[in-house]
C-alpha positions as CSV (number, residue, x, y, z in Angstrom):
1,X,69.7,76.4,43.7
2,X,69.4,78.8,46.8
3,X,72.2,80.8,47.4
4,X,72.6,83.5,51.0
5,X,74.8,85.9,50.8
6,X,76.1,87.8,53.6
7,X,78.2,90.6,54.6
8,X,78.9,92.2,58.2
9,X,81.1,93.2,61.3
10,X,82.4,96.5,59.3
11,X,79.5,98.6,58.6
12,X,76.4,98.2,56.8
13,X,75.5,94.6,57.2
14,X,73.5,93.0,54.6
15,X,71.8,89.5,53.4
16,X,70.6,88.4,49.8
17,X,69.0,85.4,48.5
18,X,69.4,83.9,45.2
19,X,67.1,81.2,43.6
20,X,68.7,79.8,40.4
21,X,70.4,82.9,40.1
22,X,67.2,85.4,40.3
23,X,67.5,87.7,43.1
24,X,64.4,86.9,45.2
25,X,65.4,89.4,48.1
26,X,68.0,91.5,49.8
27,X,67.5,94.1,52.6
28,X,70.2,96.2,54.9
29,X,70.2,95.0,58.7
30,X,69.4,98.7,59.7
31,X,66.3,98.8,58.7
32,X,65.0,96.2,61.8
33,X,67.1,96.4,64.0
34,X,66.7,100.4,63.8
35,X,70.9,101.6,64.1
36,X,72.1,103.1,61.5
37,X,74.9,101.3,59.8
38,X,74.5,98.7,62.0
39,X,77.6,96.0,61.5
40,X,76.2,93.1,63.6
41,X,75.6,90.1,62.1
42,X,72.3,90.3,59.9
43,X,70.4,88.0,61.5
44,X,67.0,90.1,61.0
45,X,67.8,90.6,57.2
46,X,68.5,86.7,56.8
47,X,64.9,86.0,58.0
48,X,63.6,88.4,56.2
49,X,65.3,87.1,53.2
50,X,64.2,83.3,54.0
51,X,60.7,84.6,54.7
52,X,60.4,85.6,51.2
53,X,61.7,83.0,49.6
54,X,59.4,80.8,51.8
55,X,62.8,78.8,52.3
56,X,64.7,78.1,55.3
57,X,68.7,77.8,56.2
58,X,68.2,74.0,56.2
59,X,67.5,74.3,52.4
60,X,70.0,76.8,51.7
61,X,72.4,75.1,49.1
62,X,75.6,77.5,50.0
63,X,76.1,80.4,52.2
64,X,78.3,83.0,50.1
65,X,80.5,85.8,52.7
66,X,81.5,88.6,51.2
67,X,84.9,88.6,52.4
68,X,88.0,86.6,53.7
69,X,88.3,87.4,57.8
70,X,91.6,85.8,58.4
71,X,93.1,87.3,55.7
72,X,92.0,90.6,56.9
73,X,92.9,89.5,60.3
74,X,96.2,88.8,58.7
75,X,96.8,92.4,57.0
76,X,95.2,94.1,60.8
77,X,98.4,92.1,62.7
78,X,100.7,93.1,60.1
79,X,99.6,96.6,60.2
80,X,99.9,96.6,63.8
81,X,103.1,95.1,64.3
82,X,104.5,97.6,61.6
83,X,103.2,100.6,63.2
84,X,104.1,99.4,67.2
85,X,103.7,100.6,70.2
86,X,101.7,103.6,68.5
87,X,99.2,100.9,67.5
88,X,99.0,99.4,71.0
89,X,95.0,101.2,72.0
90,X,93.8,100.0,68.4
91,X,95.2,96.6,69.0
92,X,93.7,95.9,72.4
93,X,90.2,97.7,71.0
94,X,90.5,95.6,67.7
95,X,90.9,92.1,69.0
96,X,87.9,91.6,71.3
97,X,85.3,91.7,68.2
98,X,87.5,89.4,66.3
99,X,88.5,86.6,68.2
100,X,84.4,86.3,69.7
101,X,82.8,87.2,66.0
102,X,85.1,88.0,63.0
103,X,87.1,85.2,62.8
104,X,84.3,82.4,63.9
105,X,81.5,83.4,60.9
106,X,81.1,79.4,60.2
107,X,79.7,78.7,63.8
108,X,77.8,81.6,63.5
109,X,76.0,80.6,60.4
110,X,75.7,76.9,61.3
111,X,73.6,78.1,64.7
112,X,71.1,79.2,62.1
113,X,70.5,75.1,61.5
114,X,72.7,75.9,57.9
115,X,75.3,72.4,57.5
116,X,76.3,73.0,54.1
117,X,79.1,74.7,52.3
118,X,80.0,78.6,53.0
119,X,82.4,80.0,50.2
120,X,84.3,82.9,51.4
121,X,85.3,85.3,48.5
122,X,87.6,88.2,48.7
123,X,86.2,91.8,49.6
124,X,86.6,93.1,45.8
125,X,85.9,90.1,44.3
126,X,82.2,90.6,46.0
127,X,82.3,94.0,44.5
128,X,82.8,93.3,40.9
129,X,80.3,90.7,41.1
130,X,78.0,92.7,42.6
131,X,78.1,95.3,39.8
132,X,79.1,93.0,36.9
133,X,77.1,90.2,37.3
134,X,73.8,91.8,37.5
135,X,74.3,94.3,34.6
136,X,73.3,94.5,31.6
137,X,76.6,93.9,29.6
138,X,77.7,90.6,28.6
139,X,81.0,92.2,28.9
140,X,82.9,95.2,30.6
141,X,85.9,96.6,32.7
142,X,85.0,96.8,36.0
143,X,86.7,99.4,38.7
144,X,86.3,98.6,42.3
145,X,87.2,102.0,45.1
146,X,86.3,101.9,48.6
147,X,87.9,102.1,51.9
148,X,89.5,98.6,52.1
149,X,88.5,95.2,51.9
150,X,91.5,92.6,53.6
151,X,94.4,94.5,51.5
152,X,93.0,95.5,48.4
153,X,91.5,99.7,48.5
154,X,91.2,99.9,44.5
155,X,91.0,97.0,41.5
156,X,90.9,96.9,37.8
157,X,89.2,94.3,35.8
158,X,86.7,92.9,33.6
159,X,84.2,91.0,32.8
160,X,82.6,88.6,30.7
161,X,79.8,86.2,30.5
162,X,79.7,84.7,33.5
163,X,83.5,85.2,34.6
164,X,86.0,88.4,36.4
165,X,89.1,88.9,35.9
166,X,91.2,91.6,38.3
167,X,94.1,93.1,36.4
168,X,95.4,95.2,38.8
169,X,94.9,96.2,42.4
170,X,96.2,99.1,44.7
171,X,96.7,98.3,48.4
172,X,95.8,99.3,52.1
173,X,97.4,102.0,53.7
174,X,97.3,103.7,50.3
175,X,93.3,104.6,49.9
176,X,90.9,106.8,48.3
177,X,88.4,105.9,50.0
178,X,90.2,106.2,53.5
179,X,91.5,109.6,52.0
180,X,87.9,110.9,52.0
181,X,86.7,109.3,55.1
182,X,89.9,111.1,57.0
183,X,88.8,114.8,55.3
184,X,85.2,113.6,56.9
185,X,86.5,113.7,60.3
186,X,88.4,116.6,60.2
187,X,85.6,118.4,58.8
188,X,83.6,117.2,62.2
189,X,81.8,114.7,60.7
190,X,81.3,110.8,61.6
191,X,83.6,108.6,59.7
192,X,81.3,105.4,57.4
193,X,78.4,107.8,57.8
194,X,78.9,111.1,56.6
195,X,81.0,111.0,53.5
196,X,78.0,112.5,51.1
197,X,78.1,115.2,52.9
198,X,81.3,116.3,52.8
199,X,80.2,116.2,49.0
200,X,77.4,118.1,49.1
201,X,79.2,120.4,51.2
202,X,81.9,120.9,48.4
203,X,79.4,122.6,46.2
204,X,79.6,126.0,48.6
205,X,83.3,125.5,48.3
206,X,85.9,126.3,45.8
207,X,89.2,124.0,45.3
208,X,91.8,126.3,46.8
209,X,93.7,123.6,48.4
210,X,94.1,121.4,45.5
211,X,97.8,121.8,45.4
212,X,98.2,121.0,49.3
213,X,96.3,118.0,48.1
214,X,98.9,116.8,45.8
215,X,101.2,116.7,48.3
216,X,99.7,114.6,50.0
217,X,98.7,112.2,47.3
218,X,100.5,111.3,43.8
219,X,98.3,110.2,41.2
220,X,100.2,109.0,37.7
221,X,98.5,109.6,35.0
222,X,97.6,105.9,34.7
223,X,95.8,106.4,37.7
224,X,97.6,104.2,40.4
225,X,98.5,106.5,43.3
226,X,100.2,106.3,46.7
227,X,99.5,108.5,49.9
228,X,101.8,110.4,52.2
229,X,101.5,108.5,55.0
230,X,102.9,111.2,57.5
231,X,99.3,113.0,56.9
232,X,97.5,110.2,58.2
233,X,97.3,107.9,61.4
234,X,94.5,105.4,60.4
235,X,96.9,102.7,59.6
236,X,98.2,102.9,63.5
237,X,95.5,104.6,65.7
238,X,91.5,104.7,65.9
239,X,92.4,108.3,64.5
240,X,92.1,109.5,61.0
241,X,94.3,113.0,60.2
242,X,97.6,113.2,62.0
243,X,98.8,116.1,63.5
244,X,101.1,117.1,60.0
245,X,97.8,116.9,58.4
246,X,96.2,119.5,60.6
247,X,99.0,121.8,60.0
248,X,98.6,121.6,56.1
249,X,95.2,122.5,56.1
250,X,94.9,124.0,59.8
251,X,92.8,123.6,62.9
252,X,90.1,120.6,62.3
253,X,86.4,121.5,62.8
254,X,85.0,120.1,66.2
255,X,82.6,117.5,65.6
256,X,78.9,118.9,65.0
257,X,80.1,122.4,65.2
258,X,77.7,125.1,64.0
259,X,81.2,126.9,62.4
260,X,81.3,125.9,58.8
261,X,83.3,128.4,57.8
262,X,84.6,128.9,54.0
263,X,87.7,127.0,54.6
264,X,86.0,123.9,55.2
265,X,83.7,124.5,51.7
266,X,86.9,125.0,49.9
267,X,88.7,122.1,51.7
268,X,85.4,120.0,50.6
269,X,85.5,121.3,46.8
270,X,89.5,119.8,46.6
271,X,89.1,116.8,48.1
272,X,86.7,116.5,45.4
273,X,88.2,117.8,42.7
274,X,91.4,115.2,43.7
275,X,89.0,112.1,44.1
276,X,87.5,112.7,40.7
277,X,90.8,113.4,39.0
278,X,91.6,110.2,40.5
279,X,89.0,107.8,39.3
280,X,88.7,109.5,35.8
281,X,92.9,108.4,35.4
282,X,91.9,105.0,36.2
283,X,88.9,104.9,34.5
284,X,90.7,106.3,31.5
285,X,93.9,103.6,32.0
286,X,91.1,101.2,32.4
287,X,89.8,101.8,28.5
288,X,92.6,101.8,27.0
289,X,93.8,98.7,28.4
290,X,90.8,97.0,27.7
291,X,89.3,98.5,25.2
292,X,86.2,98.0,26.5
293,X,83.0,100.3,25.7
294,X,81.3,99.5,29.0
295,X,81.9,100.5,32.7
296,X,80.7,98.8,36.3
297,X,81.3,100.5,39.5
298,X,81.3,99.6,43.3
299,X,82.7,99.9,46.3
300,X,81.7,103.3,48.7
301,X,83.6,105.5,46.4
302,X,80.8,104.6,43.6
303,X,78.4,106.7,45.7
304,X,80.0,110.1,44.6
305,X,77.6,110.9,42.5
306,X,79.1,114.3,41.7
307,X,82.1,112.3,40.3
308,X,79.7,109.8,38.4
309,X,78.0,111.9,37.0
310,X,80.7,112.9,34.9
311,X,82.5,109.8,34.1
312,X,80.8,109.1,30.1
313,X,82.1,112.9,29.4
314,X,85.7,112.4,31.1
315,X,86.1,109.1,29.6
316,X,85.9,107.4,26.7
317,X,83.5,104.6,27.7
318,X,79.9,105.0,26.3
319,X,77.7,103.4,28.8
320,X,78.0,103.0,32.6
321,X,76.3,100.8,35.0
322,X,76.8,101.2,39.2
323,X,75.5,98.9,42.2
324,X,72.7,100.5,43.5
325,X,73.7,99.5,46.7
326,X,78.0,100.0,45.8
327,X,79.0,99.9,49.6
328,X,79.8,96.7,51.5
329,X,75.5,96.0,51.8
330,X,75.9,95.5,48.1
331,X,79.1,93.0,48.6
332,X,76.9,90.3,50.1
333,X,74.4,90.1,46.5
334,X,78.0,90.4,44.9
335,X,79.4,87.0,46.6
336,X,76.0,85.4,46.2
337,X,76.1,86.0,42.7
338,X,79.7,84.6,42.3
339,X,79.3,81.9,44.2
340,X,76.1,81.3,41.7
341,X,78.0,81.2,38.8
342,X,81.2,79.6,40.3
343,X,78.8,76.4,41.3
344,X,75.8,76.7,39.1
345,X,78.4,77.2,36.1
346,X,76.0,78.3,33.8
347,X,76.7,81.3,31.5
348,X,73.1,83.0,31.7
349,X,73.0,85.9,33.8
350,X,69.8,87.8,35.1
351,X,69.8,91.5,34.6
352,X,69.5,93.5,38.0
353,X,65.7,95.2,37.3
354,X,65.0,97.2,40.7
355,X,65.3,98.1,43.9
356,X,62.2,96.7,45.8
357,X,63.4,94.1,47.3
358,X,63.0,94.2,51.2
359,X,59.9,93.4,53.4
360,X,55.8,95.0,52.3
361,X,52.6,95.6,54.2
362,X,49.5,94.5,53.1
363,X,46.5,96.6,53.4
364,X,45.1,94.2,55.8
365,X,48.4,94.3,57.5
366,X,48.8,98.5,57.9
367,X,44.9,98.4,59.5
368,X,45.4,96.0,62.1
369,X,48.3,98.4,63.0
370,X,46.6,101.5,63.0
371,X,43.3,99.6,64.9
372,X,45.4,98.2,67.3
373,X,47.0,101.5,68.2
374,X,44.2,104.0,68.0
375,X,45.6,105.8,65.5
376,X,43.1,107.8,63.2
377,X,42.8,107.7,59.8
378,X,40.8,107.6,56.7
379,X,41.0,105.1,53.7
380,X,41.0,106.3,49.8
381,X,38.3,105.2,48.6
382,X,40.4,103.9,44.9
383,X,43.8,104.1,43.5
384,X,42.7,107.8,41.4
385,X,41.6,108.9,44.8
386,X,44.6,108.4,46.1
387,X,46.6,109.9,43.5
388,X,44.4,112.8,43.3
389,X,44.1,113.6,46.6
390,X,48.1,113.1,47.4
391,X,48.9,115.1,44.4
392,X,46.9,117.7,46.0
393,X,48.3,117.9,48.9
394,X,52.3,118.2,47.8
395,X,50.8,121.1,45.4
396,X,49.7,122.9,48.6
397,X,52.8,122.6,49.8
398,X,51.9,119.7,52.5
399,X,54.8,117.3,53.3
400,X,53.9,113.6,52.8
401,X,55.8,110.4,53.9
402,X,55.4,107.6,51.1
403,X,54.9,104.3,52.5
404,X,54.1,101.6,49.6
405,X,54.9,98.4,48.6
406,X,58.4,96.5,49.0
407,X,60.9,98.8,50.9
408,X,64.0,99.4,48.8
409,X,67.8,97.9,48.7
410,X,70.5,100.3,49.0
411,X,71.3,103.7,50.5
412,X,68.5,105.7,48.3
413,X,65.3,106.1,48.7
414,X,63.7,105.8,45.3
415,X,59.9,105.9,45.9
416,X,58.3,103.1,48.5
417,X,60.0,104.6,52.0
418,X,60.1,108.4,51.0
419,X,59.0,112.1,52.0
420,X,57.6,113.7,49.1
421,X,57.0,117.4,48.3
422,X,57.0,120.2,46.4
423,X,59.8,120.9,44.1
424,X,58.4,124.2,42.8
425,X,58.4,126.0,46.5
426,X,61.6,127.8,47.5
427,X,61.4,127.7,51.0
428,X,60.9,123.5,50.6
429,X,64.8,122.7,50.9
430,X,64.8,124.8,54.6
431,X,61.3,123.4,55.8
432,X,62.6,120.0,55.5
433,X,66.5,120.0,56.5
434,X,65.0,122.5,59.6
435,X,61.8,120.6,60.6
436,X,62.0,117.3,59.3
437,X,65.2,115.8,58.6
438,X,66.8,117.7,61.1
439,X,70.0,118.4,59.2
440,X,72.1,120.7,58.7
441,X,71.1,124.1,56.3
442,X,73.5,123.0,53.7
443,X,72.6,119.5,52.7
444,X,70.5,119.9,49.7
445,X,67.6,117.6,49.0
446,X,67.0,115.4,45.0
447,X,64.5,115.4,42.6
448,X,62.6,112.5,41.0
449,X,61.9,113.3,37.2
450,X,60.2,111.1,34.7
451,X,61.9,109.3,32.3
452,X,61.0,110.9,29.0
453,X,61.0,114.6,30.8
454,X,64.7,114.4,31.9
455,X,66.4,116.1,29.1
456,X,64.0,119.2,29.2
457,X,65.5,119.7,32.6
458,X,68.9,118.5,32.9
459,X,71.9,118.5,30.9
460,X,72.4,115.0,31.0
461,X,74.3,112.2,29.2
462,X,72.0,110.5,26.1
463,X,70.8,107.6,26.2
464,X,70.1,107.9,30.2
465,X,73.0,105.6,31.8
466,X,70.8,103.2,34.2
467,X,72.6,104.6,37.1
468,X,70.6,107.9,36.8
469,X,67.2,105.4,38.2
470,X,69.0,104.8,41.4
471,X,70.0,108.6,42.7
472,X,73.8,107.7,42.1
473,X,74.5,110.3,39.2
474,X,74.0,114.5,39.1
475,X,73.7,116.8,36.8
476,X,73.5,119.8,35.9
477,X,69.9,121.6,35.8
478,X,69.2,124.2,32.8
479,X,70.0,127.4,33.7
480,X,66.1,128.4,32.4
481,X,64.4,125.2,34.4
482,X,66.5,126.2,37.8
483,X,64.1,129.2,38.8
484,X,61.1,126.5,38.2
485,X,62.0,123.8,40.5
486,X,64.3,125.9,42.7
487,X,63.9,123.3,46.1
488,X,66.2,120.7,44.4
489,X,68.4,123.0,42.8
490,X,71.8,123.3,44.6
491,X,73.9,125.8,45.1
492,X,76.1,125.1,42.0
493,X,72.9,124.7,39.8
494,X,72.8,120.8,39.9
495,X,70.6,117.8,40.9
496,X,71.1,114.3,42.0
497,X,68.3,113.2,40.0
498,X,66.1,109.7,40.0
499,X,64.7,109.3,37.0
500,X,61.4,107.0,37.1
501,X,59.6,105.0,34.3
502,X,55.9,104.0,34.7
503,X,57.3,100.4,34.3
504,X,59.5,100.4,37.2
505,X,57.0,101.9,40.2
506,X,53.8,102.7,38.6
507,X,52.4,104.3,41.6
508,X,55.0,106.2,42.4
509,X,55.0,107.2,38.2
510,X,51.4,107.8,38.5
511,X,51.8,110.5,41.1
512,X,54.3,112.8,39.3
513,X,52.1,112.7,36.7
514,X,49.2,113.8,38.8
515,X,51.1,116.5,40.3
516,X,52.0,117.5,37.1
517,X,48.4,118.3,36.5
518,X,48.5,121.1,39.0
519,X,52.1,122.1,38.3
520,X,52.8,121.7,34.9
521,X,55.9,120.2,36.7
522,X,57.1,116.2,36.3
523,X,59.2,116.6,39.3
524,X,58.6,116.2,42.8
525,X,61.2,116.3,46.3
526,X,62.8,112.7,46.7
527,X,64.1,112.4,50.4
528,X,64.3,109.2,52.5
529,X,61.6,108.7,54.6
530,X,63.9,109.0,58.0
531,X,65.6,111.4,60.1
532,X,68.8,112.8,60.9
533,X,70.6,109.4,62.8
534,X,67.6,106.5,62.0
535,X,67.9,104.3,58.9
536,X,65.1,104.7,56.5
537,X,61.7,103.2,57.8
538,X,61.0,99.6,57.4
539,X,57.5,99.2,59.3
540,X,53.9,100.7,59.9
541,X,55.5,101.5,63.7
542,X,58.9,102.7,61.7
543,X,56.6,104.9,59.4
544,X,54.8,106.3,61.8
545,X,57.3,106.8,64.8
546,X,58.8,108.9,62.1
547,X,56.2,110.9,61.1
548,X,55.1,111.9,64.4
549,X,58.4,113.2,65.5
550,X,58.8,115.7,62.8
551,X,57.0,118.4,60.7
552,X,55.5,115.9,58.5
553,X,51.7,116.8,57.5
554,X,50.4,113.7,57.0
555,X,51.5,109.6,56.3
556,X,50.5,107.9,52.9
557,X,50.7,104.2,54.0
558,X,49.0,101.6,51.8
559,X,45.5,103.2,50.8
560,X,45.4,105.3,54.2
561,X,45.8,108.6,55.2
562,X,46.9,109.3,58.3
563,X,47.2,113.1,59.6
564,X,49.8,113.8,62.6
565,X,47.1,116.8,63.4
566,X,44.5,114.2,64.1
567,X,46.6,112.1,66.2
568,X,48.3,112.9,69.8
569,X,52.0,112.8,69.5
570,X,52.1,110.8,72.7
571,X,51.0,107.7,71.3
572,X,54.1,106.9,69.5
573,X,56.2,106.6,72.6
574,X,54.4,104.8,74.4
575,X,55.3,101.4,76.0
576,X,51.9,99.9,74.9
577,X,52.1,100.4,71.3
578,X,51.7,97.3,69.4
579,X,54.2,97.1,66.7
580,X,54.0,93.5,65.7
């Protein structure tokens, strides 16, 4: 049984396939159609996904979407006619989209030559499944957080075998994840883009405006809450803070301001502090209703990794597993996995295993691009010489973009589409915000650790929670190791750590150990392999746009080196590249 599943037209569009339950592939529509967060529908990342299965839509046994649209449509028109005539510009910007795409997702599938059945499921419904269903637990509680889906902003609920249950659900306006994205644009950042920066940012910060906070939102101490509405205008206007919010906290930084001023940190650090209380009172209610040992997260909020990483030690649940891809890209493996078990009804379930799941390049395939282009190169001459060499090259401080095998699902880069350098160097964290990413100075950059070396470095929770392989949980670094490795060290003496096992990428595994040699370090720089406002490369011509636009040394694509000294930076712009 071949199952698609789809999400799009809110940010972050996504496809997945499913064959008898396995997932075969799954990739963001970013990644071809090169904008970032790109909400269109995916048709790029459908082919891609039928291309690998070697399938087509007219064998496609159900089409799965990861949400209901006219029961969204249904809470927008209610929200609207609540909130009238203040919600008159959002109305008449609002309906456009969804009367020509949002609510006409069955034409727009069938086009594709698909006849059969497409199961709508609800927006948190395709969250749980993503995160249950694909865990390792045969049973759990699962908690849901994100902006909103078509009412629903929060669930509660378990899982087991094959089935969900939601227990209990808190509604749109009332929103933590709406509550963070509104503190993301009055700190002058963009709204479904910059959220993990407003936590990073929170690190330089201390939480001096907590109690302003709680004014503004009550949380009980089983963990339901309800927001102040005066504070906000998002439920009425294409704004976010309202003007009594500006007056609580003060004058909003303008949008990519160079002031980032110590009110803003400390404003960062309590919003925060308020989310985690927050989730760790539901996660808390959650146990003790249940009972349950086991937790599974999604939904945007699961990507606070500064508030994941500290769930096992605020809670009393003992292990924890998160989507890899929580946000609404994640939904659409979440309703093909339902719609799996809701059809297939069988009880076995197949453990999620890893990331690589999007499109690779052959050897054969990254030469006739560099031929074809005049680009110069050389070719390793074996898989040691490769290691060696690369190895070399990050000890002496040289910058590398990573381009190997299948290109990964989810925000994270975790080792086929990343920049890799040298942990040890503590000048690295400013080379690469200041001449490659293009970033702001604060943003602070992860490390990638090997498995059994993790608990010489970091202060970590025992047995590693699987989380910790997908960048989606920090921790604290030992006080003694933080001098060592002082480039992915932040400012509050933490990591967002990946930790890798040769099993899972031995390549990538291979390396750190090679590096190692020269170091005495198992720890490299992690960054994605993109810059400032791009998605994370997909292609040769992605890969090496890239790398000639920035302060990148050299490209590691396949088993060829290619140096941006040797090449003229001209060639990537040019209208006769070829970059089929």
């Amino acid at each position: 049984m071949d199952i698609l599943g789809i999400s799009c037209y809110y940010h972050d569009s996504a496809a997945c396939l499913l064959r008898d339950g396995k997932i075969i592939a799954a990739a963001h529509e970013e990644r071809f159609s090169r904008k970032k967060h790109d909400l269109d529908f995916p048709e790029h990342a459908i082919a891609y996904c039928l291309k690998a299965g070697k399938t087509s839509m007219g064998k496609i046994d159900y089409v799965a979407f990861y949400e209901k649209p006219f029961l969204k449509f249904e809470r927008l028109l209610f929200q609207f006619i609540q909130t009238w005539p203040f919600s008159i510009k959002a109305f008449m910007k609002s309906m456009p989209p969804w009367l020509t795409e949002r609510l006409v997702v069955p034409s727009k599938i069938n086009d594709l030559g698909f006849k059969g059945e497409i199961l709508f499921m609800e927006h948190h419904l395709s969250h749980a499944a993503s995160c249950f269903l694909c865990s390792p637990f045969k049973e759990a509680a699962i908690l849901t957080i994100d902006g909103v889906g078509e009412w629903a902003t929060t669930t509660l609920g378990t899982g087991k075998g094959n089935s969900i249950k939601i227990l209990k659900e808190i509604n749109f306006p009332h929103s933590i994840g709406l509550l963070y994205s509104t503190v993301t644009a009055y700190l002058g950042f963009t709204v479904n883009n910059s959220e993990y920066k407003v936590m990073g940012l929170s690190a330089f910060g201390k939480p001096r405006y907590y109690d302003k906070f709680k004014q503004i939102i009550d949380i009980k101490e089983d963990g339901s809450y309800q927001l102040d509405m005066d504070y906000f205008e998002y439920h009425k206007k294409m704004s976010m803070p309202s003007k009594k919010f500006v007056e609580l906290f003060g004058p909003a930084r303008e949008k990519e301001s160079k002031n980032m001023d110590q009110r803003y940190k400390d404003i960062a650090a309590s919003l925060q502090k308020i989310t985690e209380e927050a989730v760790y009172k539901m996660a808390n209610h959650l146990q003790s209703t249940t009972g349950q040992k086991n937790l599974c997260m999604a939904g945007g909020v699961a990507l606070n990794s500064l508030a994941n990483g500290k769930i096992l030690k605020n809670t009393k649940f003992k292990k924890i597993w998160i989507q890899p891809s929580a946000g609404d890209a994640g939904a659409s493996m979440g309703a093909a996995l339902y719609a799996y078990h809701a059809k297939a009804k069988k009880p076995e379930r197949q453990k999620f295993e890893h990331c690589f799941l999007g499109p690779e390049y052959s050897d054969r395939e990254i030469e006739a691009y560099l031929n074809q282009n005049k680009i110069k190169y050389s070719k390793f001459k074996s898989r040691g010489d490769l290691l060696k060499k690369t190895a070399k090259m990050i000890f002496d401080n040289e910058i590398v973009a990573w381009f190997q095998g299948n290109m990964e699902w989810g925000p994270r880069a975790l080792g086929n589409r990343s920049i890799l350098s040298n942990a040890c160097n503590p000048n690295m964290k400013d080379v690469l915000n200041q001449k490659v990413k293009h970033r702001e100075h604060f943003r602070p950059f992860a490390p990638v650790i090997t498995e059994k070396d993790t608990n010489r470095f970091f202060e970590c929770d025992l047995p590693l929670p699987e989380p910790a392989y997908y960048m989606l949980m920090v921790y604290p670094i030992k006080k003694q190791k933080q001098k060592i490795i002082p480039a992915v060290t932040h400012v509050d003496g933490t990591g967002r750590l990946q930790v890798i096992n040769r099993k899972q990428n031995p390549l990538y595994y291979d390396l750190i150990k090679e590096f190692e040699k020269h170091s005495r370090v198992p720890i490299l720089i992690n960054t994605s392999f993109n810059i400032r406002g791009e998605p994370i490369v997909c292609t040769p011509h992605d890969a090496y746009k890239c790398v000639m636009g920035t302060g990148i040394d050299c490209l590691v694509m396949g088993s060829y080196l290619v140096r941006r000294r040797d090449n003229p930076k001209d060639i990537w712009d040019s209208e006769k590249i070829a970059i089929d």
